[in-house]
C-alpha positions as CSV (number, residue, x, y, z in Angstrom):
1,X,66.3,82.1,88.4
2,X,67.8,83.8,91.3
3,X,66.3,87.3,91.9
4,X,68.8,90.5,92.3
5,X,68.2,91.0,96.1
6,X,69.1,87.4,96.9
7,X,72.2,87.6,94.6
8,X,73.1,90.5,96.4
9,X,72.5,89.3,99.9
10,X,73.9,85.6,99.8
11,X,76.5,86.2,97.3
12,X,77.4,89.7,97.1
13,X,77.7,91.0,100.3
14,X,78.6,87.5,101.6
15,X,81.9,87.9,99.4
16,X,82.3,91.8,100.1
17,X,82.3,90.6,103.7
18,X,84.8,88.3,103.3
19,X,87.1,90.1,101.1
20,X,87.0,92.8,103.5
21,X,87.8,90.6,107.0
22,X,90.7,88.6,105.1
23,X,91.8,92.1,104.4
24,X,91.8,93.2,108.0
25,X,93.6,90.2,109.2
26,X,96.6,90.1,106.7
27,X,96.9,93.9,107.6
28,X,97.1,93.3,110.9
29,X,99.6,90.6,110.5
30,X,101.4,92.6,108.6
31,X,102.0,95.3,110.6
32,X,102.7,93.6,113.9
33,X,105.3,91.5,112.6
34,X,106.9,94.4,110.5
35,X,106.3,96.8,114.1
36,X,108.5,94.4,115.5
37,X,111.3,94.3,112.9
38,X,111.2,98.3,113.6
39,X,111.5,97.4,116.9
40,X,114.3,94.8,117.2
41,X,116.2,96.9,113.7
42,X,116.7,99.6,116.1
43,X,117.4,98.4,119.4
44,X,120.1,96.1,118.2
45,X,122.4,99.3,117.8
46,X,121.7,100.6,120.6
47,X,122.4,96.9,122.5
48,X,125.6,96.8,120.6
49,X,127.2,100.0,121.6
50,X,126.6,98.7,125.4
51,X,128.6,95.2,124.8
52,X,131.8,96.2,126.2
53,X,130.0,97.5,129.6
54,X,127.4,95.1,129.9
55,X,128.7,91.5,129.3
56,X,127.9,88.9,127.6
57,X,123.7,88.8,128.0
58,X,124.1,91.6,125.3
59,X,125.8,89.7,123.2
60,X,123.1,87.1,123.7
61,X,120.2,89.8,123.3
62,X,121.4,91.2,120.0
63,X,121.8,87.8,118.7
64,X,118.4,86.7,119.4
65,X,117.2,90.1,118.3
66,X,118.7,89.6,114.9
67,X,117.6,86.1,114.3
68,X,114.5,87.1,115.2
69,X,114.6,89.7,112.2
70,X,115.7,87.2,109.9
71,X,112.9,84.7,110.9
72,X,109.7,87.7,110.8
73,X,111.0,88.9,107.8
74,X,111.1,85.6,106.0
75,X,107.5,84.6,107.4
76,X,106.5,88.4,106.1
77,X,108.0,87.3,102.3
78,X,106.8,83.6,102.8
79,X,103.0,84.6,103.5
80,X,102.7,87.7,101.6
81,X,100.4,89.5,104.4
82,X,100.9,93.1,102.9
83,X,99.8,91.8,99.6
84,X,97.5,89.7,100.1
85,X,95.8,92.7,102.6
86,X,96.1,95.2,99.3
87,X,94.8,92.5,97.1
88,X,91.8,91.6,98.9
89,X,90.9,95.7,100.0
90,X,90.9,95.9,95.9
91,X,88.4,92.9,95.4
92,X,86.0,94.1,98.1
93,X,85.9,98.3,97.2
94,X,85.3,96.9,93.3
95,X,83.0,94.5,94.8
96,X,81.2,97.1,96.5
97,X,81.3,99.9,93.4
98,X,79.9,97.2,91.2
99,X,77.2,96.7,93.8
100,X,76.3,100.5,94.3
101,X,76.3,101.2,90.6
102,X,74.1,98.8,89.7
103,X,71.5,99.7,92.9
104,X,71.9,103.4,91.5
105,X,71.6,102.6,87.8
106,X,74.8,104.1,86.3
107,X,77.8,103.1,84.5
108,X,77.2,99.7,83.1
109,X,73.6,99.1,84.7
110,X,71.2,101.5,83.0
111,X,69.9,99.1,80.3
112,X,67.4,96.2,80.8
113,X,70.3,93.9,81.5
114,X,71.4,95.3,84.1
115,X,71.0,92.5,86.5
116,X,72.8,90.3,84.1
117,X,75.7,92.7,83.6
118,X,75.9,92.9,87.4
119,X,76.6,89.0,88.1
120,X,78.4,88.8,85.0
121,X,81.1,91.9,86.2
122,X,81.1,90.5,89.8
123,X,81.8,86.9,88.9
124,X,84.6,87.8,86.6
125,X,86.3,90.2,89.7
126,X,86.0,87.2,92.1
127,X,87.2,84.8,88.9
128,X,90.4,87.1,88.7
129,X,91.0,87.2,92.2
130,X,91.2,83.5,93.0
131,X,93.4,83.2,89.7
132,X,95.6,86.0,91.4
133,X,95.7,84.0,94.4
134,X,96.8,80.6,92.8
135,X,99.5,83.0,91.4
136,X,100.6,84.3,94.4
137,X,100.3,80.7,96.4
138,X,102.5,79.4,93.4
139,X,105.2,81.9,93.5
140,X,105.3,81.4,97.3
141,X,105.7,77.5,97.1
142,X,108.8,78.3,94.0
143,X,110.2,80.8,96.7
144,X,109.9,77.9,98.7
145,X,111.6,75.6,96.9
146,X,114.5,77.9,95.6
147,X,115.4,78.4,99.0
């Protein structure tokens, strides 16, 4: 039977860890590709109003700089880098509340079972999470097809 520390420490905070780096990474994914949608959104304005002086490497520019839209925003909708980031934030702060009320005692953790109640509760988040994520990977491969 495993014992509460080593259920903590090999799968708890292993998963809490991991939650919590996939996080960082599809939030940083997210917001450099969406920075440069900003970006290229508002130069292209500015590019165009300078056409008629400039020549025809502005034309060139602003084309390229809205293609280049088009493809970052479909790779934003195609891997779902803001949700996912939201999703797995969620999963590891629950993660981590489960894991502090049971080391305090509170909530759910106050009887004899406590332990129990503690894998149970975690299980079940991580159990919803991977179903969430076979959602999301489905709707993305439908998207997919559609298009």
């Amino acid at each position: 039977m495993t014992k509460p520390e080593e259920y903590i420490g090999k799968r708890l905070d292993d998963q809490i860890k991991w939650y919590s780096q996939k996080s960082t990474s599809n939030q940083k994914r997210y917001k450099t590709l969406k920075t440069i949608v900003i970006a290229l959104s508002v130069s292209i304005p500015f590019m165009a109003g300078l056409i008629k002086n400039e020549g025809d490497w502005l034309k060139i520019a602003v084309g390229v700089g809205g293609v280049l839209i088009a493809l970052f925003e479909g790779i934003l909708s195609l891997q779902k880098y803001q949700e996912l980031w939201i999703q797995y934030r969620t999963i590891a702060e629950a993660l981590n509340r489960e894991k502090i009320m049971f080391q305090t005692r509170t909530g759910h953790y106050k009887g004899k079972d406590a332990f129990q109640q503690l894998v149970i509760r975690a299980e079940a988040i991580m159990s919803a999470e991977n179903q969430s994520w076979q959602d999301i990977t489905a709707q993305t491969n439908t998207d997919a097809e559609a298009a």
